[in-house]
C-alpha positions in Angstrom: 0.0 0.0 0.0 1.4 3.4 -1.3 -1.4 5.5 -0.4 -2.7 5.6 3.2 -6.3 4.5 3.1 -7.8 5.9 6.5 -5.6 9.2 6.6 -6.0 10.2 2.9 -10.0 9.6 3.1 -10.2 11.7 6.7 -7.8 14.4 4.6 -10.3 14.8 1.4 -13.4 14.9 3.7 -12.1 17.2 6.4 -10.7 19.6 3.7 -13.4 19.3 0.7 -16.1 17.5 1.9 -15.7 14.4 0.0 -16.4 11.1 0.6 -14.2 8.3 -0.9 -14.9 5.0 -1.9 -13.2 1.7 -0.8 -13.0 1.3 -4.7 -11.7 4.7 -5.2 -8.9 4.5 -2.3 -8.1 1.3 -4.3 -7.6 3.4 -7.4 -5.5 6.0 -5.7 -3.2 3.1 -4.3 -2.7 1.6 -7.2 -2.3 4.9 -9.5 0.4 6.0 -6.6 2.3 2.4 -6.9 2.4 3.0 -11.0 3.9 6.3 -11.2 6.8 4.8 -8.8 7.4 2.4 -10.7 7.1 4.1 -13.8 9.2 6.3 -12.3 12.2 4.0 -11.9 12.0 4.1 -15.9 11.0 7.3 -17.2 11.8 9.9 -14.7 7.8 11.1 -14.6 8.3 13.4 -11.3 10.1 14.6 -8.8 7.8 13.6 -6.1 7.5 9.6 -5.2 7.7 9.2 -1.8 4.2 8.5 -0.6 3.2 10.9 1.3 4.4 13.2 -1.1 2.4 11.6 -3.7 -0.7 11.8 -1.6 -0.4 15.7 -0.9 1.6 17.1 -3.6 -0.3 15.3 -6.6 -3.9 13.3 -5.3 -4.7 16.0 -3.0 -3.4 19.0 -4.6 -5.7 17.7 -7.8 -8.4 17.3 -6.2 -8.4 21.2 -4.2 -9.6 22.5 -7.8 -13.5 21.6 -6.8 -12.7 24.5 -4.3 -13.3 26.4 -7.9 -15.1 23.9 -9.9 -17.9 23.3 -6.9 -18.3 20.0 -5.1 -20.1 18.4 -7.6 -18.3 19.3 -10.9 -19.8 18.7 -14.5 -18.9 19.0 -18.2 -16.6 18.8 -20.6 -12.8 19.2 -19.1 -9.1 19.8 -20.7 -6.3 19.4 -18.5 -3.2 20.9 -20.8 0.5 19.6 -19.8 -0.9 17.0 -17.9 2.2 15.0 -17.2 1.3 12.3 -14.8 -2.2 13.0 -15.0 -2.8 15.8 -12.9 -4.9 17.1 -12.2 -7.6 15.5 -14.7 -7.2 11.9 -13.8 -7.1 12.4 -9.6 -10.8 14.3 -10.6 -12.2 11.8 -13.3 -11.0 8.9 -10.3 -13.5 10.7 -8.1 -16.4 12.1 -10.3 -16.5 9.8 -13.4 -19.0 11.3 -15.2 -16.6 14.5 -16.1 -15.6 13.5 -20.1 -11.9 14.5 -19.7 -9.3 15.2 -22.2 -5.6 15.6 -21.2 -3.2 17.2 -23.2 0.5 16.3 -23.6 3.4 16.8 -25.6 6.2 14.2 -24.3 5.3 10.7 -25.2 6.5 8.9 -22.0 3.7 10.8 -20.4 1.4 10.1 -22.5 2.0 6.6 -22.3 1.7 6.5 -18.6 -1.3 8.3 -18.8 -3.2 5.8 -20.8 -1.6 2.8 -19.0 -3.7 4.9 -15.7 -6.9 5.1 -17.8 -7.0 1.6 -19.4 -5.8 -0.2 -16.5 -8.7 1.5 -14.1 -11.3 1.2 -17.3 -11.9 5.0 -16.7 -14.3 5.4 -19.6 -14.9 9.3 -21.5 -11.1 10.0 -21.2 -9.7 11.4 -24.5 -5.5 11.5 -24.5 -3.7 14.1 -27.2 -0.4 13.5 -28.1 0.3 17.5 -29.5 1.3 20.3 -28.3 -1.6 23.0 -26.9 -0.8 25.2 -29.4 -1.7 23.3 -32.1 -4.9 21.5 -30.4 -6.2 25.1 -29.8 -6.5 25.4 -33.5 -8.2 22.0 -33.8 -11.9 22.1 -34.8 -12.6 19.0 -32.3 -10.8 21.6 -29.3 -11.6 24.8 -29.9 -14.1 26.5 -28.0 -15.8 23.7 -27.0 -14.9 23.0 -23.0 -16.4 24.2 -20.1 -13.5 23.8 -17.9 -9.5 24.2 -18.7 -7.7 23.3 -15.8 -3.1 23.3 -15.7 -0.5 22.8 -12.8 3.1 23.6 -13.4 2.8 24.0 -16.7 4.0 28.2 -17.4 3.3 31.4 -16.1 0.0 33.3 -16.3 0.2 34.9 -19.3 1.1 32.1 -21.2 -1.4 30.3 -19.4 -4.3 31.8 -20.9 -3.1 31.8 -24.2 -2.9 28.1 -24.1 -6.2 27.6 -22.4 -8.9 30.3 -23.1 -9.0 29.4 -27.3 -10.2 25.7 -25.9 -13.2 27.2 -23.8 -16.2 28.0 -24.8 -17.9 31.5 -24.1 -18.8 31.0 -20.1 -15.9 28.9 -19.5 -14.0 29.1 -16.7 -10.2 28.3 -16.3 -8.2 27.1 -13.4 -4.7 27.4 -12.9 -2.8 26.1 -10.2 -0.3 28.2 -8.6 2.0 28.6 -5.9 3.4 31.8 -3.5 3.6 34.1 -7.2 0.1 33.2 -7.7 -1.2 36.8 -6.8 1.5 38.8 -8.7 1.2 36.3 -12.0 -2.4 37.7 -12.2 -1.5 41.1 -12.8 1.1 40.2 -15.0 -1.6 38.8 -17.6 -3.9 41.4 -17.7 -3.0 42.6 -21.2 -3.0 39.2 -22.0 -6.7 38.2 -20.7 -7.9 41.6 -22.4 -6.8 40.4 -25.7 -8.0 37.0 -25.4 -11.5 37.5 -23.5 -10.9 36.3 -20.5 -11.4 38.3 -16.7 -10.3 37.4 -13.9 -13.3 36.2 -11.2 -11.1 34.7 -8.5 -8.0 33.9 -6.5 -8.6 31.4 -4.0 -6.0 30.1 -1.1 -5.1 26.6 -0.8 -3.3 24.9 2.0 -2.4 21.8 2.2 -1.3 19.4 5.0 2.6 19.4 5.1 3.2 22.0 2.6 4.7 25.4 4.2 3.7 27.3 1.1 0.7 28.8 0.5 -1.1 27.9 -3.2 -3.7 29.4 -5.3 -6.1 28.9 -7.4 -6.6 31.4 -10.6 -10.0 31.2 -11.5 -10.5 33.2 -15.0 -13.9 33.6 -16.8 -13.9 33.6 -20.5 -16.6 36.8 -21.3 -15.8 36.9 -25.2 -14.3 35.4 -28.1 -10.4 34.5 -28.6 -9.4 35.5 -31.7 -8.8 33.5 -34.7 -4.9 33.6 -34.6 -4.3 32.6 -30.6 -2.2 30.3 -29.8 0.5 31.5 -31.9 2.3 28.8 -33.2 4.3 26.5 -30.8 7.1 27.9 -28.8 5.9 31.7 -29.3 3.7 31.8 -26.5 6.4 31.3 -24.0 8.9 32.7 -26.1 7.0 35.9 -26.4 4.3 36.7 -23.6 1.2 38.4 -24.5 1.5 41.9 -22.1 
């Protein structure tokens, strides 16, 4: 057993209200034992010590229904995925969500669908692109309800990935850490251009972690025009301001 059963299901009920299956505690200890092992292979993260694993990716996933509400619906994109987070950690617990997880670096990819086939998670799409590219893709664009990414860039990158893959009403949420606050302002220009606003900036703490996280919660309130993303590499390359 990787995951603690009893302390991870008193953890997600005492901080979001949530109560865990015995099958869904399974899933989570088996998911944790993968990306060990898979680890030994493929160097998929930095965290793998268990209790690492439990904070730092199951439960840092699952804080974005602190944005999304507790009983999250829809269609969902989670962009630079890597392991899976935090898309698959959500789809584990609600698996009615249709999910689609976006990621450029095979390895990862691979992983991921070893995760979804191996737990029969059904409505799970897997893209082996970059975002840029999927944000221009007729099947991607402008039809999600929810964009979620951890880790991936800074803010204004961010929303140049993710608000072309919303629809109008969308919302994004971005996981971030201590610069959560001062990232926001640094994309305004960029959420101007691109329709989105910002609607909130929520604190997260979690168990063992001295450093406070946020969520960026952004609202798309108009249409992205045609030519976002820029082709790959420019976003990051050259920030929307």
């Amino acid at each position: 057993m990787v995951v603690g059963y009893e302390g991870f299901a008193k953890t997600t009920s005492s901080l979001l209200g949530l109560q865990l299956t015995h099958r869904q505690l399974e899933a989570f200890d088996w998911y944790a034992s993968e990306l060990v092992e898979w680890d030994r292979r493929f160097n998929l993260t930095a965290v793998t010590d268990s209790q690492g694993i439990e904070v730092k990716h199951f439960l840092d996933s699952l804080t974005c229904l602190q944005a999304m509400g507790p009983r999250p619906a829809g269609r969902v994109v989670d962009v630079g995925t890597g392991g899976g987070f935090p898309g698959l950690p959500l789809k584990i617990v609600f698996p009615r969500l249709e999910l689609t997880l976006v990621e450029s670096i095979g390895k990862k990819v691979e992983f991921c669908r070893h995760v979804v086939r191996s737990l029969r998670l059904e409505g799970v799409e897997i893209v082996h692109d970059r975002v840029e590219r999927v944000g221009h893709q007729p099947e991607h664009r402008g039809v999600y309800d929810w964009a979620l990414a951890r880790a991936v860039a800074t803010m204004p990158v961010l929303v140049e990935y993710l608000l072309p893959l919303l629809k109008l009403g969308g919302r994004v949420v971005v996981q971030k850490g201590e610069t959560g606050p001062a990232e926001v302002h640094t994309a305004e220009g960029a959420l101007r251009i691109l329709g989105g606003r910002v609607d909130q900036l929520i604190p997260i703490e979690l168990p063992t972690v001295v450093e406070c996280r946020y969520l960026v919660v952004v609202d798309k309130i108009a249409a992205t025009p045609e030519k976002y993303p820029r082709r790959p590499g420019i976003p990051a390359k050259r920030p929307l301001k």
